[in-house]
C-alpha positions in Angstrom: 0.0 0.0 0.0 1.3 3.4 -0.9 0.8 7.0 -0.3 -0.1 6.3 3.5 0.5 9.1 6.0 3.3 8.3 8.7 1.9 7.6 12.8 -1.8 7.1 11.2 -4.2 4.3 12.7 -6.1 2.9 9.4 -9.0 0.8 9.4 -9.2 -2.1 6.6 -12.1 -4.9 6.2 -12.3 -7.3 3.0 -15.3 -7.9 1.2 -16.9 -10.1 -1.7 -19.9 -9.3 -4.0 -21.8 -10.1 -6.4 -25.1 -9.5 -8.2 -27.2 -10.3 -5.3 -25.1 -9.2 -1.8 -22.1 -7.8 -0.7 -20.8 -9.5 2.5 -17.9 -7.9 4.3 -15.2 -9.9 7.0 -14.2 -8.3 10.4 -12.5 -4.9 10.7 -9.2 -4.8 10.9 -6.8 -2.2 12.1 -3.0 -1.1 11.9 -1.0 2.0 12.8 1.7 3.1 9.9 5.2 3.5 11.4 7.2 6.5 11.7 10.4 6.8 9.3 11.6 10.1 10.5 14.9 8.5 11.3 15.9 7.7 8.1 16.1 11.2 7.1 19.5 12.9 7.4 20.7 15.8 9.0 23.8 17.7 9.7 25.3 19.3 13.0 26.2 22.8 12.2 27.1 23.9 16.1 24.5 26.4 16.2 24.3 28.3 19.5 20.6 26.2 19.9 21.4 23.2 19.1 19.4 23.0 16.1 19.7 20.2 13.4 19.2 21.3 9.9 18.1 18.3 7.4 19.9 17.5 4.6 17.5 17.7 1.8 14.1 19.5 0.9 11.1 17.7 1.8 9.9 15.4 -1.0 13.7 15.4 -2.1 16.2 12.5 -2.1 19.4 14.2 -1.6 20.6 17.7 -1.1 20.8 19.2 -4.9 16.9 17.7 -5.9 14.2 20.7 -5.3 11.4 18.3 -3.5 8.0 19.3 -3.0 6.4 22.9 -3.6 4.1 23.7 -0.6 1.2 26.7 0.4 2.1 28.2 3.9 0.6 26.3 5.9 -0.6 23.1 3.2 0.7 19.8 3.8 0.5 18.4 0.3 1.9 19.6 -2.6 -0.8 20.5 -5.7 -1.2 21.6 -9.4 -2.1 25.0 -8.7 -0.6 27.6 -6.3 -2.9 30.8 -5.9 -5.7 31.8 -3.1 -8.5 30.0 -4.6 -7.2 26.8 -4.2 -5.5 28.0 -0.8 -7.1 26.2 2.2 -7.1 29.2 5.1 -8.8 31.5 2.8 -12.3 31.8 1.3 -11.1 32.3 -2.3 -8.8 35.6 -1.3 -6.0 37.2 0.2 -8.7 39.2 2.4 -11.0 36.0 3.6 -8.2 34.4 6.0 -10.2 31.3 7.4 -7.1 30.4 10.1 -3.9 32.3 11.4 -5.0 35.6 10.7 -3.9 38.6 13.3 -5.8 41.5 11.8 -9.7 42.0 11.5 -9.2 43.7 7.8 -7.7 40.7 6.4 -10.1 38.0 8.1 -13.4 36.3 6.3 -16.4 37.9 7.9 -13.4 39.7 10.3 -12.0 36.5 11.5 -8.8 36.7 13.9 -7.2 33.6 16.1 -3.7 35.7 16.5 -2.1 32.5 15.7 1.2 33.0 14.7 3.1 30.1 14.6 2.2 27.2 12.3 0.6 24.1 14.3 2.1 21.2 13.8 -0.8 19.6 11.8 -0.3 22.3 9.4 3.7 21.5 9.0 4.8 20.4 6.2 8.1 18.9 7.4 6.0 17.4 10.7 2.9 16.2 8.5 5.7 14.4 6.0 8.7 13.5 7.8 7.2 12.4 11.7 7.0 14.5 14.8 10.7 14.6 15.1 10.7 17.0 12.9 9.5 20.6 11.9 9.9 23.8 10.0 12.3 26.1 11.0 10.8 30.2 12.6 12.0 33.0 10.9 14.5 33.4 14.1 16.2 30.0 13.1 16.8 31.1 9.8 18.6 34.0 10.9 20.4 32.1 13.1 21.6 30.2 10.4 22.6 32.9 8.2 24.5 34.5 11.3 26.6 31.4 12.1 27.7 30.5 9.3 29.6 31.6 5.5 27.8 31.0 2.8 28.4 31.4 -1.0 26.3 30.9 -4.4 28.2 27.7 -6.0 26.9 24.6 -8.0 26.7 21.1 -6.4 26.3 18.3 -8.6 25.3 20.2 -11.4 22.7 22.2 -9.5 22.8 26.2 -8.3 22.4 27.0 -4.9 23.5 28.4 -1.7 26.2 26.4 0.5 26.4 27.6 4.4 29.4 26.7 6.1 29.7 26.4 9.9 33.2 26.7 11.9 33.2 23.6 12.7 33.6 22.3 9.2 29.8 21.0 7.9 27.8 22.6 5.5 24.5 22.9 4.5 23.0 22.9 0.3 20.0 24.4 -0.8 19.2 24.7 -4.1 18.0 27.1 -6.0 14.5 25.6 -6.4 12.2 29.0 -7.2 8.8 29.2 -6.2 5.5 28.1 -7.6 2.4 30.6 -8.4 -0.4 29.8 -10.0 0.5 26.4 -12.4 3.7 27.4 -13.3 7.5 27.1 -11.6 9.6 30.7 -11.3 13.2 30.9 -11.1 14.3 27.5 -11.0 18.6 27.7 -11.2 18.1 31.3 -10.2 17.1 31.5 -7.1 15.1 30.1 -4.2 12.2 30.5 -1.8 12.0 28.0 1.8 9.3 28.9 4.1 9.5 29.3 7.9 6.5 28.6 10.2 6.1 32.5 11.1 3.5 34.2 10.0 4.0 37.7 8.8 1.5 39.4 11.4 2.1 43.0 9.9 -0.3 41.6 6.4 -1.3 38.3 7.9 -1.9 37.1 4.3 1.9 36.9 4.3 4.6 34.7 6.0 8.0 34.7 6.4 10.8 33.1 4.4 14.1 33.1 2.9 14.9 33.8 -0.3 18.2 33.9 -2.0 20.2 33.9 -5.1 23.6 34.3 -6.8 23.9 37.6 -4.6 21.5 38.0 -1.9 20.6 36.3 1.0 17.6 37.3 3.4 14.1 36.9 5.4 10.9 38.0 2.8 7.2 38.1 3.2 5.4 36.6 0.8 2.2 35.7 -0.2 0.9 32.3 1.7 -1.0 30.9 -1.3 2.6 30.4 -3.0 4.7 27.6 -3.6 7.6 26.9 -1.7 10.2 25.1 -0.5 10.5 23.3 3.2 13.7 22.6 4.5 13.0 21.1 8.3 15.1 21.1 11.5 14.5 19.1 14.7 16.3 19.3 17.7 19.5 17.7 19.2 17.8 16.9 22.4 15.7 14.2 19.6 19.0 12.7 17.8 
């Protein structure tokens, strides 16, 4: 069986029919596993501790770009624009769920929620419990302990951050998805954080980067990005 969510209790029965009756056999039950140790990581020696994985989620190793995700969405789609977003009721201004500001709220909604839950992490909902996506705060942290420099790694563009203790992290230059189509791919790349932008709530926080910049941007929540996730050393 495929395409089973990790840590899920399922409930299966048989059954044989025909043109007279269906007849079904007991209910049966089993609980998926959790792989969320199979995924690499590496040990920068940040000043928290934090464990950065190696790859993108829905990637196999560092240089593939992996899944494209709305802030927020678990599961990547075909189409990456606010009627098809899930917190919203077709626009920017309709925010059905972490929304911080009255104006931007359907019907004037607010929960001043402004950290993603983990049911609505990408990197928790995919990769086990273990594991999560990084706050805006992480990301700087990052960026402040480390070097980093535009270079190409096995073919692919992206930034390389170096810590002081010699291990480095890749991300590639992935782009960003809006509407059905991918921007910037080689160029450039976008990797959400779990903080929501609470001066526009329709925005969130992530990095972007390319050949010469590096730095936090808010941007819209019904776009496409990239999830890089972290979990901590207390969990290796």
């Amino acid at each position: 069986m495929t395409g089973l969510t990790m840590s899920t209790t399922y409930y299966v029965r048989a059954y044989a029919t025909n043109s007279f009756v269906t007849v079904y056999g007991n209910q049966l039950n089993f609980t998926t596993t959790n792989d969320e140790y199979d995924y690499d990581y590496v040990d920068l020696g940040l000043p928290s501790g934090l464990l950065w994985a190696t790859c993108n989620v829905g990637a196999d190793n560092p240089e593939d770009y992996g899944d494209y995700f709305a802030w927020g969405e678990t599961q990547p789609k075909d189409t990456y624009n606010w009627s098809t977003y899930q917190y919203c009721n077709g626009s920017y201004n309709t925010l059905t769920k972490y929304c911080t500001n009255s104006s931007y709220g359907y019907n004037g909604f607010t929960d001043n929620l402004t950290t993603l839950l983990p049911e609505d992490d990408a990197a928790t909902a995919n990769w086990g419990s273990d594991w999560r996506m990084p706050t805006k705060e992480e990301w700087q942290e990052l960026y402040n302990n480390t070097t980093h420099t535009w270079t190409t790694q096995n073919g692919v563009n992206g930034r390389l951050f170096t810590a002081s203790n010699g291990n480095s992290l890749f991300l590639p230059a992935a782009g960003y998805r809006g509407g059905s189509s991918l921007y910037y791919a080689g160029i450039g790349g976008d990797c959400w954080s779990s903080s929501l932008y609470t001066g526009n709530p329709y925005g969130a926080w992530g990095l972007n980067f390319d050949s010469g910049e590096y730095g936090m941007l808010n941007g819209y929540r019904s776009y496409g990005h990239s999830v890089r996730p972290v979990r901590s050393a207390s969990q290796n």
